[in-house]
DOFI-40522 format. One record per residue: residue in one letter; x, y, z of N, C-alpha, C, O, CB in turn. Coordinates in Angstrom, 2 decimals. Each point is the difference from the previous one (the first is absolute). Glycine has a CB too. Example, Ala and Ser with C-alpha at 12.3 -4.5 7.8 and 13.67 -1.06 7.14 Angstrom:
<rs>
R  aa       nx       ny       nz      cax      cay      caz       cx       cy       cz       ox       oy       oz      cbx      cby      cbz
R   A    13.19    -5.69     7.80    -0.89     1.19     0.00     0.90     1.20     0.00     1.04    -0.02     0.66    -2.93    -1.15     0.59
R   S     1.54     2.22    -1.97     0.82     1.19     0.06    -0.77     1.09     0.73     0.51     1.11     0.17     0.67    -1.74    -2.32
</rs>
This chain:
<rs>
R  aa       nx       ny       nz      cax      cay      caz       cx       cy       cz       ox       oy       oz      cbx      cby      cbz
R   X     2.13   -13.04     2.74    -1.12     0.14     0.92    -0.39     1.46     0.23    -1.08     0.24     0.54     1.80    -2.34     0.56
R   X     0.33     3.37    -1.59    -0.47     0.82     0.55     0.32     1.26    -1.19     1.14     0.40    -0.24    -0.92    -1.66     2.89
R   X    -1.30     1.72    -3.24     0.46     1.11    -1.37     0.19     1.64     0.68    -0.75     0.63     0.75    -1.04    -2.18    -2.89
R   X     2.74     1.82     1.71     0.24     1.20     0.26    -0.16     1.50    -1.17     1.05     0.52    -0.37     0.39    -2.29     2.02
R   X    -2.35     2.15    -1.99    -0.32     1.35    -1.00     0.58     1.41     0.33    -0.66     0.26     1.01    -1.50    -1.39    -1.35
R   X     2.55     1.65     0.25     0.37     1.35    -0.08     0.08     1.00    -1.26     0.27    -0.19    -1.19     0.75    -0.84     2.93
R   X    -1.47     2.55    -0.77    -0.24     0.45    -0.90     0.35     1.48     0.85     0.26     0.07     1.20    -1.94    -2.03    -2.72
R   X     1.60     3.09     0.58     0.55     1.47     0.26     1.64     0.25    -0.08     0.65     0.67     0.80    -2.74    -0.50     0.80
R   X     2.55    -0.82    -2.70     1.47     0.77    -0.22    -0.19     1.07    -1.56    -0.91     0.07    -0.82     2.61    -2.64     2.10
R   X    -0.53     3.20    -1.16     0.00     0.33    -1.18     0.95     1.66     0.55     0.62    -0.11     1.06    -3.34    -1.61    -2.41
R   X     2.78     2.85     0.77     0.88     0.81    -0.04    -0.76     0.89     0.64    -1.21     0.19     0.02     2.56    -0.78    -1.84
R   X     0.06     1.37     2.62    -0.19     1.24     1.50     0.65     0.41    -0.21     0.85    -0.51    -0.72    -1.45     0.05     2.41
R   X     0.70     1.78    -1.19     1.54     1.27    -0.02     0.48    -0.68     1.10    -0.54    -0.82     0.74    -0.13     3.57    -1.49
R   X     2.37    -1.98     0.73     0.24     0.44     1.31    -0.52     0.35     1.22    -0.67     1.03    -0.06     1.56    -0.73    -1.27
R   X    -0.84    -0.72     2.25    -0.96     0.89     1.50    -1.78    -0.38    -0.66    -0.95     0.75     0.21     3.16     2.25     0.52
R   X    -2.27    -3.96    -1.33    -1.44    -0.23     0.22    -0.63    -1.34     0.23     0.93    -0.79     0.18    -0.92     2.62    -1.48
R   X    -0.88    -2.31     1.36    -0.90    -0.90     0.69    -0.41    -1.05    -0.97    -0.16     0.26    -1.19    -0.66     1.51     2.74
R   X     0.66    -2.95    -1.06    -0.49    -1.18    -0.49    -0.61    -0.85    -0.03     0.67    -0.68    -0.78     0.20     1.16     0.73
R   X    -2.10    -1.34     0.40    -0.79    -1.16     1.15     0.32    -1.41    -1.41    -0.45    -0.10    -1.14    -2.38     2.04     3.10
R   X     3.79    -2.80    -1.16    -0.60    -1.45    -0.63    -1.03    -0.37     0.97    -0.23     0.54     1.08     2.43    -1.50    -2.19
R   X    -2.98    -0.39     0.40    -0.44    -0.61     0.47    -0.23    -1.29    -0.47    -0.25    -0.19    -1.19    -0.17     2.02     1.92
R   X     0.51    -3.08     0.38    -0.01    -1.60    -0.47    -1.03    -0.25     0.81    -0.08     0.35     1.18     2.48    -1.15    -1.74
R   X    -3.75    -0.24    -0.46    -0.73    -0.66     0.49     0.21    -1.48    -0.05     0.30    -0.47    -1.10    -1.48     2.34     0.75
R   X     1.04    -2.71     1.44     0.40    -0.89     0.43    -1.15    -1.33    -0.31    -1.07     0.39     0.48     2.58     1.37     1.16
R   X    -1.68    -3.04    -2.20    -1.00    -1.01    -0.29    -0.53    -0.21     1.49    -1.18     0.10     0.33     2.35    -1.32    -2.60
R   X    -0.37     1.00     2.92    -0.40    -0.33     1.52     0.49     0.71     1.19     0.82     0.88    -0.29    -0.95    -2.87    -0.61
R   X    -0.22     1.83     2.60     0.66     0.77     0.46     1.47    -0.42     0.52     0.19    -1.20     0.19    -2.43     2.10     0.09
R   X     3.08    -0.17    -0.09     1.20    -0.56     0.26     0.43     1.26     1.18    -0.15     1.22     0.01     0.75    -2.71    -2.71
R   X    -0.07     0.63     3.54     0.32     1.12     1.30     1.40     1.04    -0.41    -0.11     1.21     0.21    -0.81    -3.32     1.87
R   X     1.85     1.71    -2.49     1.10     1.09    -0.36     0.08     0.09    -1.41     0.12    -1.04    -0.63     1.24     0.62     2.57
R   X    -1.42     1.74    -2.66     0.40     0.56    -1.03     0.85     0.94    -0.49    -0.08     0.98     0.73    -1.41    -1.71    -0.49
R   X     2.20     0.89    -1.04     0.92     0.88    -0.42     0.67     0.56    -0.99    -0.79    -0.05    -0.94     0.64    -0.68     2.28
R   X     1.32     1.33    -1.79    -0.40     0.52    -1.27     2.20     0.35     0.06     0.75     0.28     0.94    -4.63     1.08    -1.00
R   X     4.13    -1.58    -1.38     1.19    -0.27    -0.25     1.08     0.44    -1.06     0.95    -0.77     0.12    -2.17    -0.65     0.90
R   X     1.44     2.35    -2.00     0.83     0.59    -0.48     0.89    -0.72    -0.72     0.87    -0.70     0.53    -1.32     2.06     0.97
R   X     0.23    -1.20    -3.09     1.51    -0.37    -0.90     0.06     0.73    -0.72    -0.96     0.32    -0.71     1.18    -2.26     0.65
R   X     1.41     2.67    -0.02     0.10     0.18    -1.30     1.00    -0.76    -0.86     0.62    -0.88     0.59    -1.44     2.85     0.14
R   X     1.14    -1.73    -2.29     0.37    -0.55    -1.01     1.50    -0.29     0.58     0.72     0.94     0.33    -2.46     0.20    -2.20
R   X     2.27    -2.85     1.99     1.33    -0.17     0.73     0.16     0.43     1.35     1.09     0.41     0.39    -0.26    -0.18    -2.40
R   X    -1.52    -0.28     2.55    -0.05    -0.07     1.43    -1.17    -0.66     0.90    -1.15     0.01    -0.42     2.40     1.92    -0.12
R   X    -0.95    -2.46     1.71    -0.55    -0.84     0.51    -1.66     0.57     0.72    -0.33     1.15     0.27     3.08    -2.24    -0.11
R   X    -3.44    -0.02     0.00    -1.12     0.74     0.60    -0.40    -0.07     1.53    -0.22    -0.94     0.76    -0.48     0.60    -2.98
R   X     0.69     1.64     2.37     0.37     0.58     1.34    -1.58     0.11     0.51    -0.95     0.01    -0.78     3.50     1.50     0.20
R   X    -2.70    -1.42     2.29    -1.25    -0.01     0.67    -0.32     1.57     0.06     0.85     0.61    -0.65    -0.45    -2.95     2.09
R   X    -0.89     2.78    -1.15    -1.01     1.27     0.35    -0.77    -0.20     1.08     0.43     0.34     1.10    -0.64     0.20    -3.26
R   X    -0.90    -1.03     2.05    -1.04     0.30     1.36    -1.08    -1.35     0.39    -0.97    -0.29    -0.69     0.90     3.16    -0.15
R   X     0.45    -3.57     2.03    -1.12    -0.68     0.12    -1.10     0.54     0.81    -0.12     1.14     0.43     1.53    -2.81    -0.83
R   X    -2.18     0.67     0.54    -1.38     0.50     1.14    -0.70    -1.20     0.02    -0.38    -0.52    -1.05    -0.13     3.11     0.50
R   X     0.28    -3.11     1.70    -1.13    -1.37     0.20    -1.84     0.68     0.22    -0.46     1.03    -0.51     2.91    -2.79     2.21
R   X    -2.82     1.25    -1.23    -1.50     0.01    -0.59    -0.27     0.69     1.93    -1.12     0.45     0.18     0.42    -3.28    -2.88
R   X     1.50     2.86     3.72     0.10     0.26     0.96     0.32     1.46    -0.14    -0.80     0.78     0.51     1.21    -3.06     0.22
R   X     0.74     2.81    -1.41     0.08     1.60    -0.10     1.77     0.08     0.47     0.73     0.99     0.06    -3.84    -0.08     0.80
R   X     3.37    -2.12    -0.62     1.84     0.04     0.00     0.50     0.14    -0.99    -0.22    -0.83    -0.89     0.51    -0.43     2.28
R   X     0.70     2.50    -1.65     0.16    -0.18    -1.15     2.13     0.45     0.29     0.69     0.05     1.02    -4.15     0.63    -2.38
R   X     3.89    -0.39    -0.68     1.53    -0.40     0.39     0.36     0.63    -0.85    -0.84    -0.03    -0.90     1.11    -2.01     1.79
R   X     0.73     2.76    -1.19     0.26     1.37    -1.12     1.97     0.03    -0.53     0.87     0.52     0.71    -3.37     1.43     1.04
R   X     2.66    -2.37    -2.58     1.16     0.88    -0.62     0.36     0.68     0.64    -0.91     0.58     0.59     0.43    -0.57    -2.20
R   X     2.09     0.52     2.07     0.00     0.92     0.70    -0.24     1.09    -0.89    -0.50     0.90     0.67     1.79    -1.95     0.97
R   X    -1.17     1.40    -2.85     0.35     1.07    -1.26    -1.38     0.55     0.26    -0.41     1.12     0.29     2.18    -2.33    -2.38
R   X    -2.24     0.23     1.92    -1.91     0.92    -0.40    -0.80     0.14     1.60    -1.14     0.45     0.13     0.39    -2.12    -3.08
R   X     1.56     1.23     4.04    -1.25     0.37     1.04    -0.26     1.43     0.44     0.97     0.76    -0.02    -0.51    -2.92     0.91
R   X    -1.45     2.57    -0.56    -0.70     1.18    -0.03    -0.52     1.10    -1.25    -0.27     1.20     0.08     1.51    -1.72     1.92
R   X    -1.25    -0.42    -3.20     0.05     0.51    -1.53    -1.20    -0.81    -0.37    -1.04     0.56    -0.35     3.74    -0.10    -0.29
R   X    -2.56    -2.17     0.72    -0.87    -0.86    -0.29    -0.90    -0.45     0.75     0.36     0.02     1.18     0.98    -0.37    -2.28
R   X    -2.72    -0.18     0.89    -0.95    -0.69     1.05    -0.30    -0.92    -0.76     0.04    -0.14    -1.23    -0.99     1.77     2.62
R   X     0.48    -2.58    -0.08    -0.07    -1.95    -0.85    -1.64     0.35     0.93    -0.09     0.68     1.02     3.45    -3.18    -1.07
R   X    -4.25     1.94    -0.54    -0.98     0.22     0.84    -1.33    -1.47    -0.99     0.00    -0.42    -1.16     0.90     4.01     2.17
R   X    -1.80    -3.91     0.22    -0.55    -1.29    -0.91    -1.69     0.05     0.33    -0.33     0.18     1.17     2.84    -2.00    -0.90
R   X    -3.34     1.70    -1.09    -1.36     0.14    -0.02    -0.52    -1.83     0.25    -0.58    -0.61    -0.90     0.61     3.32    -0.98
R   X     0.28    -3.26     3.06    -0.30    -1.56     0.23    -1.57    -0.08    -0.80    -0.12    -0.79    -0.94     1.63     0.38     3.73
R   X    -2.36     1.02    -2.48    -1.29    -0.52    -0.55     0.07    -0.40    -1.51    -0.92    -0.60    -0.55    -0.26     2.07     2.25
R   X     2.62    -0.99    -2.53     0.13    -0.10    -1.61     1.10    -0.99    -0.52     0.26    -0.46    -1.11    -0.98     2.92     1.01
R   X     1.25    -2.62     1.35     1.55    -0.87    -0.08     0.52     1.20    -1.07     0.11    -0.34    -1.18    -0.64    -2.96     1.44
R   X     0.85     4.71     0.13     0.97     0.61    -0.76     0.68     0.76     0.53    -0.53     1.00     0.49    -0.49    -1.24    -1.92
R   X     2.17     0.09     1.49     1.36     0.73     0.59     0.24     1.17    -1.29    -0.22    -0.29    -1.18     1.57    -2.19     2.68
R   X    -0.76     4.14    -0.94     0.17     0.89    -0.40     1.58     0.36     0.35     0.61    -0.38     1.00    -3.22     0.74    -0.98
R   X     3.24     0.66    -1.36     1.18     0.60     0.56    -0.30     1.49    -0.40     0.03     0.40    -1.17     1.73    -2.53     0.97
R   X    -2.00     2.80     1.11     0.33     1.42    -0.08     1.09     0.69    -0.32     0.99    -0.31     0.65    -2.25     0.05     0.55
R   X     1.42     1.36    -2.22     1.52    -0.46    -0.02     0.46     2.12    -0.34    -0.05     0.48    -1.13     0.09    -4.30    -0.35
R   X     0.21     4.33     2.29     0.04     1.50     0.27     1.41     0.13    -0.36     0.72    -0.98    -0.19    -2.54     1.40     2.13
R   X     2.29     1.10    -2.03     1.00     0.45    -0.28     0.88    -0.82    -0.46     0.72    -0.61     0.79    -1.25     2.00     0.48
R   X     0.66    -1.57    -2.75     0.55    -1.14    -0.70     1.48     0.55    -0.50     0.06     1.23    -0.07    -2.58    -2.27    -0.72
R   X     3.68     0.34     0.45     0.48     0.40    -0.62     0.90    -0.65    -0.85     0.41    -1.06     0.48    -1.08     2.38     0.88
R   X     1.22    -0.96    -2.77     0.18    -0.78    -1.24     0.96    -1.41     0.79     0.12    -0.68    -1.02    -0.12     3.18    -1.18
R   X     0.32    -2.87     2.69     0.99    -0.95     0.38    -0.69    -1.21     0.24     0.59    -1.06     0.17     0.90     2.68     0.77
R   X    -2.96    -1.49    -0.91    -1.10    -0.62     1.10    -0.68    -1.01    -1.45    -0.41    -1.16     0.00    -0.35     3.74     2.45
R   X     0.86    -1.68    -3.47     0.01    -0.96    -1.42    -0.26    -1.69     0.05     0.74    -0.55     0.82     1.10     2.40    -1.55
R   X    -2.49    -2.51     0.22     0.10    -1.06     0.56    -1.69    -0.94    -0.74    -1.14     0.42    -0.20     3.04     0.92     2.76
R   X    -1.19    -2.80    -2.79    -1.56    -0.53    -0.11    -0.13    -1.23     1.78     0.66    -0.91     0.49    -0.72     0.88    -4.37
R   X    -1.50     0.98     4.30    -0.04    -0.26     1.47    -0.67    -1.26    -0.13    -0.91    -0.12    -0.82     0.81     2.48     1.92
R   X     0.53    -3.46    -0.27    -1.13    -0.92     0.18    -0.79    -0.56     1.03     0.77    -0.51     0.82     0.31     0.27    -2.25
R   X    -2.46     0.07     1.82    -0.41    -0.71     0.92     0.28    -1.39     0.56    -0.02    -0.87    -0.86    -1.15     2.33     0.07
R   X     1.39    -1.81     1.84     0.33    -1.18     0.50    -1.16    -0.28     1.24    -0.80     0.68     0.63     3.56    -0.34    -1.41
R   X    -2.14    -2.43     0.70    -0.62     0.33     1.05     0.61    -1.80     0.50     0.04    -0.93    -0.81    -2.53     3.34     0.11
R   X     2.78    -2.50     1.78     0.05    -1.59     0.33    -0.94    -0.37     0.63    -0.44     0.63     0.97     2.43    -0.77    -0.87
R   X    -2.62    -1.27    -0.64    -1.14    -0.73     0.58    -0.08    -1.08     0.09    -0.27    -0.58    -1.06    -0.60     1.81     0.56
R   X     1.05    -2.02     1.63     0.02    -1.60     0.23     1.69    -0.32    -0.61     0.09    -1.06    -0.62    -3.28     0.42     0.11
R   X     4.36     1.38     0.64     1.39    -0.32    -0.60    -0.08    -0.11    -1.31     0.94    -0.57    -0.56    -0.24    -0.54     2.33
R   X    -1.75     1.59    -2.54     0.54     0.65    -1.39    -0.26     1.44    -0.18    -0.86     0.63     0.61     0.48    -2.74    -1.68
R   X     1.16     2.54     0.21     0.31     1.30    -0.51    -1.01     0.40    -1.36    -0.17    -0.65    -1.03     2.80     0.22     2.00
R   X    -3.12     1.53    -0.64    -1.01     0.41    -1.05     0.57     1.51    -0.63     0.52     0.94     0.61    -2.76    -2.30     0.78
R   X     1.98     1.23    -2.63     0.33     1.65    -0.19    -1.16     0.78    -1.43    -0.43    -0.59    -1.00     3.71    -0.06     1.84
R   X    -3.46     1.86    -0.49    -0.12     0.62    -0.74     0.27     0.00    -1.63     1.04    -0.53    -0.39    -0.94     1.11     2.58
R   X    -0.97    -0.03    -3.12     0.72     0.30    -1.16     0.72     0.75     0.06     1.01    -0.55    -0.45    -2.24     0.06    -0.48
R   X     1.56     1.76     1.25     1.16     0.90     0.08    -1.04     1.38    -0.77    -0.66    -0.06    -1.04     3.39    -2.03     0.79
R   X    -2.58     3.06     1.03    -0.31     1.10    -0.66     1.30     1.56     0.35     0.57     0.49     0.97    -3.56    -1.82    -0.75
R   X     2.91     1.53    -1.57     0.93     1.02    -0.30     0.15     1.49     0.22    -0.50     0.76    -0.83     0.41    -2.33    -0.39
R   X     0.81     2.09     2.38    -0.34     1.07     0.16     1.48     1.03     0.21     0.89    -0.03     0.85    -3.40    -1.13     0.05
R   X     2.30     1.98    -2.03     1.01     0.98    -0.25     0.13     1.29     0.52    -0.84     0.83    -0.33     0.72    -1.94    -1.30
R   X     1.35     1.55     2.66     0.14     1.28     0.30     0.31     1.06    -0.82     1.22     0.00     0.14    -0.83    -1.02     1.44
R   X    -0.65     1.96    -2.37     0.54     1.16    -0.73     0.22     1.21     0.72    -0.79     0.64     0.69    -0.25    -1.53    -2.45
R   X     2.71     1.17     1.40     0.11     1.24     0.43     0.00     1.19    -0.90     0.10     1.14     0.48     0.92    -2.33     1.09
</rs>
């Protein structure tokens, strides 16, 4: 019921900056965005509902911003002072009506 697109990964230095962004088929009140890497499990990062509540990793808060343009159904991750550990293919999520939707996964590499 609900497609999730993303787009803006790809490779950053050290200490530099990033914006994903997922556009959403419909609107959905909470969105969020989620972290795997290769053999390890996939971990949360940042939500935000369509209200402006939002919920952060402790690792990345005050580094990252989750922020959402409702008129587009598209949720954003800002993603500042990066660093190689942070490596990772990120994905958008989102639960709607008790199912789970996700992202294709886009890939975004720290270099130091």
């Amino acid at each position: 019921q609900v497609q999730l697109v993303e787009s803006g990964g790809g490779l950053v230095q050290a200490g530099g900056s990033l914006r994903l962004s997922c556009a959403a088929s419909r609107t959905i009140i909470k969105m969020g965005w989620y972290r795997q890497t290769p053999g390890r499990q996939r971990d949360l990062v940042a939500t935000r509902t369509s209200g402006g509540i939002t919920t952060y990793e402790d690792s990345v808060k005050g580094r990252f911003t989750i922020s959402r343009d409702n008129a587009k159904n598209t949720v954003y991750l800002q993603m500042d002072s990066r660093v190689p550990e942070e490596t990772a293919v990120y994905y958008c999520y989102t639960l709607y009506l008790g199912n789970e939707y996700w992202g294709q996964g886009a890939q975004v590499t720290v270099s130091s």
